[in-house]
C-alpha positions in Angstrom: 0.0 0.0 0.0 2.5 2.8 -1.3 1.8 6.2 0.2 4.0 9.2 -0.8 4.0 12.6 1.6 6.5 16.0 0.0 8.6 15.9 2.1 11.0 19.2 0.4 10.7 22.6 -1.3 8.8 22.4 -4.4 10.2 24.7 -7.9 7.9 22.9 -10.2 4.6 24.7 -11.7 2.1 22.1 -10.9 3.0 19.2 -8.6 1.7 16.2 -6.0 1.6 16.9 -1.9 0.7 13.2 -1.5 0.4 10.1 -3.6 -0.7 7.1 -3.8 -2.5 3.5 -5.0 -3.5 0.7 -4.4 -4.2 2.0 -0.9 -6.8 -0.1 1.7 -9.4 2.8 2.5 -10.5 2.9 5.7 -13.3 5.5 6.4 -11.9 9.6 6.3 -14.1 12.3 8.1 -13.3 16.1 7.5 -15.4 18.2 8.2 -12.9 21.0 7.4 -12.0 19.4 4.2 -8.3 19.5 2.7 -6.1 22.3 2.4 -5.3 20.9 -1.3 -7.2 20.1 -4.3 -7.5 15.9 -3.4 -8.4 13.3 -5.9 -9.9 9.9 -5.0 -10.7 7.0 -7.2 -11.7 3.4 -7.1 -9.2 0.6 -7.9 -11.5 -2.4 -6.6 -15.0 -1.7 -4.4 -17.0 0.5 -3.9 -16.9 3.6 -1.8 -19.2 6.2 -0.7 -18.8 10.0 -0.8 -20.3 12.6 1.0 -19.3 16.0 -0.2 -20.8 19.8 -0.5 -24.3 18.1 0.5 -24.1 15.1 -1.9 -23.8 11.8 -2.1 -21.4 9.9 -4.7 -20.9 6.4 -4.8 -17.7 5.3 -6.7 -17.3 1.7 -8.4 -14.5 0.6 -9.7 -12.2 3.3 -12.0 -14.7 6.1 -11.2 -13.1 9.0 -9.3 -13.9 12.3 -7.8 -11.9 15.8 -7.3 -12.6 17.8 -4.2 -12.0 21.5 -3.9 -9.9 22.5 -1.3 -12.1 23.0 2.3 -15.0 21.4 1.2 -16.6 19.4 4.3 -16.4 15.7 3.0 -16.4 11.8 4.1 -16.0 8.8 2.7 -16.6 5.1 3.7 -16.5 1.7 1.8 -20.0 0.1 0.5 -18.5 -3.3 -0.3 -16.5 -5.7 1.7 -13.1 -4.1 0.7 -12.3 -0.8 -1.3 -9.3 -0.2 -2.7 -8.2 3.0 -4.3 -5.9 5.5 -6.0 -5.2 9.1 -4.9 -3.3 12.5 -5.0 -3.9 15.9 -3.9 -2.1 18.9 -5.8 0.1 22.0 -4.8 2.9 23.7 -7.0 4.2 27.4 -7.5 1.0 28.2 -9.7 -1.3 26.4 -7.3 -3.3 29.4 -6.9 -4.7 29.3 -10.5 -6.4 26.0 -10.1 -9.6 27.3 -9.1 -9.7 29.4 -12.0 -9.3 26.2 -14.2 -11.5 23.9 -12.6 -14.0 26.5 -13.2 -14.2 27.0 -9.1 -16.6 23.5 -9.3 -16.4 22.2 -5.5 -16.8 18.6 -7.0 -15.6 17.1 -10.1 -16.5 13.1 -11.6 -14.8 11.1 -13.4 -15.6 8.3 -15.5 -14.0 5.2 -16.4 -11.9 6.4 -19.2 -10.8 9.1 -17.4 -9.4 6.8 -14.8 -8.0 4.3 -17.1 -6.1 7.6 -18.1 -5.0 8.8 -14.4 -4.8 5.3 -13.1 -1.4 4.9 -15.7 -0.4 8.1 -15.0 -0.4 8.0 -11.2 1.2 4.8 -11.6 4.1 6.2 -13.7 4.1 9.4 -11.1 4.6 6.5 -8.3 7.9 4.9 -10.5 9.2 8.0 -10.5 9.0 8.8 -7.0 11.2 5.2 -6.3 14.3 6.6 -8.9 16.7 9.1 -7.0 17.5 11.4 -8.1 13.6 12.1 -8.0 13.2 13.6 -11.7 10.9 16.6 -10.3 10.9 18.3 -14.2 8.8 14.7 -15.1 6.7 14.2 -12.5 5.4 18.2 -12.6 4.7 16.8 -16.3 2.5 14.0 -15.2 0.8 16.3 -12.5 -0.1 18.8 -15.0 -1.7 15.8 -17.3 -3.7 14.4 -14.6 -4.9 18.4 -14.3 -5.8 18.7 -17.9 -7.8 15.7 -17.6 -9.7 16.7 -15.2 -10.4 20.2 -16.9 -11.3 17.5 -20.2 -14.3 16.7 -18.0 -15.5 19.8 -16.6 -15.6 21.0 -20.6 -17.1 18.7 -22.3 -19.6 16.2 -20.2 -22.4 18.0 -21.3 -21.6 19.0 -24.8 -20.8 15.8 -25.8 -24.4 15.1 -25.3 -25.7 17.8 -28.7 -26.1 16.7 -31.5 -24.6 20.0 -33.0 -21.6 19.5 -31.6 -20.8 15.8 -32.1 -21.7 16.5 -35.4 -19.6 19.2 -36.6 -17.2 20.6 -33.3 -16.3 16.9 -32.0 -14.5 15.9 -35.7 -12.5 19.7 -36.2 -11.3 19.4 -32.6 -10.4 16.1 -33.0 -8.3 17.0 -36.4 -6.8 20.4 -34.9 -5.6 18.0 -31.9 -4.5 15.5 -34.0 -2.5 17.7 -37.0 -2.0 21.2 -35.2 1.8 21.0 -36.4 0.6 21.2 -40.1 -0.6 24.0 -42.1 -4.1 24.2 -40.8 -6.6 26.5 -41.5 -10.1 27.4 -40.7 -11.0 26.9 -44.2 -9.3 23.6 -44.1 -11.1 22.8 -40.9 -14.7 23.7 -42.5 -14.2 21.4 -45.1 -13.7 18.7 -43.0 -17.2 18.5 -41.9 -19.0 19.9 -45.3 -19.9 23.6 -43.5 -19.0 27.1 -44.1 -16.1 28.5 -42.2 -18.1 31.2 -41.1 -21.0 28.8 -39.3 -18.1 26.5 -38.1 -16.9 30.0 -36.1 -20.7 30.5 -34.8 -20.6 26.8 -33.7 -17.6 27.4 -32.0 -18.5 31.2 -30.6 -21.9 28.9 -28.9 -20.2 25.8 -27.5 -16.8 27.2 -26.8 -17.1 30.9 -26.4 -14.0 31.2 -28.9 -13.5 31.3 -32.9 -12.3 28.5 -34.9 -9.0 30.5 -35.4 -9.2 31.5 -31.6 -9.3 27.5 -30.5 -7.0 26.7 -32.9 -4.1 29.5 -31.8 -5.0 28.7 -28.2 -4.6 25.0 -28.9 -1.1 25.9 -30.5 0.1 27.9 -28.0 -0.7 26.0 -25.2 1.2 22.6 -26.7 4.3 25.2 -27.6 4.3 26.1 -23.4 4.6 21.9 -22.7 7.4 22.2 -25.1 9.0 25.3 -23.3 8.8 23.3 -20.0 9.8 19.8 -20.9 12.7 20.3 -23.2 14.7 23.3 -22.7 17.1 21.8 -25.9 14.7 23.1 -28.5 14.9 26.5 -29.6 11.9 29.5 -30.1 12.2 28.2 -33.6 11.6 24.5 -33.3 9.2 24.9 -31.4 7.3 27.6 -33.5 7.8 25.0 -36.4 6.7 21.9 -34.4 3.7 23.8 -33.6 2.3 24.9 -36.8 4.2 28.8 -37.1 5.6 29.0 -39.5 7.4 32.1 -38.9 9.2 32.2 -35.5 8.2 35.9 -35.4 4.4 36.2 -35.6 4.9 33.1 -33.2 6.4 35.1 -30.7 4.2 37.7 -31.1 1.0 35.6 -30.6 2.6 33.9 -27.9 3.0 37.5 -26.0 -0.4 38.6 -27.4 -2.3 35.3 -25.0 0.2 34.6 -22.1 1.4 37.9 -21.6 5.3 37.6 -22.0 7.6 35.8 -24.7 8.2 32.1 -25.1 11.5 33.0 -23.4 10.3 34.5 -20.5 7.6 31.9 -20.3 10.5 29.3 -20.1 12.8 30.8 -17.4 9.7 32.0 -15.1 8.7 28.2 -15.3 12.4 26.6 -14.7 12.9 29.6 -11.9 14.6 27.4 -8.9 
């Protein structure tokens, strides 16, 4: 039953203050809740969550993400229950309420926890190896983040019509070949619409144009690459992420996150 507590300074954007799997969980009262964002999920069983005046019950690779201070309990409804968990700090810790959307409580489903299951599972390997490899598991942290985010987005869209039809397959392909030379026209033809009502499609379900998602998408695989591989340059990774000048990528890049890829890079590796 591996259990992992930080024990030292943290430098890393987004990281783990405890981790674990494969845990035996005996019953957990706090009426305070925890100081941290805390994520629970079930290996084997079934357990039973009471939290922000709700009742969850969670079988086997269904999860749940508690906001920090949110009065909660949990206790197992079958004979045993096993599960995963990890709660999250890091030196940007303060803007995960602002990406969770400031939800107290977030589900997941099984394919979510098929997907944070191997994660936490690799986060756990890494946190055997000395020296710990902190740049990796901040990497792994963040994923586990974005998945949750991947549910608080899209749960209920999924569920129209309009947007299986035509916003499902351009997200898909923009996620799929953002590195090429995509455009919205391209994007448009893809599902046999106008680029102008693919933009109002987005503009309803996303609150963003087609060029907007797409830039933002860009951008925010460019910051990965910032983070996890300081050998690339501004100009491999404008390339590798569908600029194809370096310049109008730095400009865009300052235009959404408010400083250059540079800056971007040495505020995030800052010890």
């Amino acid at each position: 039953m591996p259990i992992i507590f930080r024990s030292a300074p943290f430098h890393e954007p987004f990281t783990f203050d405890s981790l674990g799997n494969n845990w035996y969980q005996d019953p957990v009262s706090r009426p305070n809740g925890y100081p941290f964002y805390h994520y629970l999920q079930t290996e084997t069983g079934t357990g039973r969550v009471e939290a922000d005046g709700k009742t969850y019950l969670l079988r086997e690779g269904e999860g749940i993400l508690l906001a920090p201070f949110i009065r909660h309990s949990y206790s197992m409804e079958s004979e045993s229950w096993y599960t995963l968990f990890a709660s999250f700090t890091g030196t940007v810790e303060s803007v995960l309420p602002r990406i969770m959307e400031n939800r107290p409580v977030i589900l997941t489903g099984r394919e979510q926890g098929k997907r944070i299951a191997s994660l936490i599972e690799n986060c756990m390997s890494l946190c055997g190896k000395r020296p710990l490899d902190e740049r990796a598991l901040s990497v792994n942290c963040y994923s586990i983040l974005m998945t949750f985010v991947d549910g608080v987005h899209t749960r209920k869209l999924e569920q129209d019509p309009l947007y299986r039809q035509y916003i499902a397959p351009v997200i898909e392909e923009i996620e799929i070949n953002y590195a090429l030379d995509l455009s919205v026209e391209d994007l448009s033809r893809k599902v046999f619409i106008t680029p102008q009502y693919l933009s109002r499609l987005f503009r309803r379900f996303l609150g963003c144009s087609t060029y907007e998602y797409l830039t933002s998408f860009r951008i925010s695989r460019a910051k990965e690459l910032l983070i996890t591989d300081i050998r690339l340059e501004v100009q491999d990774i404008s390339r590798q992420t569908g600029f194809s000048d370096p310049s109008h990528f730095i400009a865009v890049f300052k235009r959404i996150t408010g400083m250059t890829p540079l800056e971007f890079r040495r505020l995030n590796r800052a010890i």
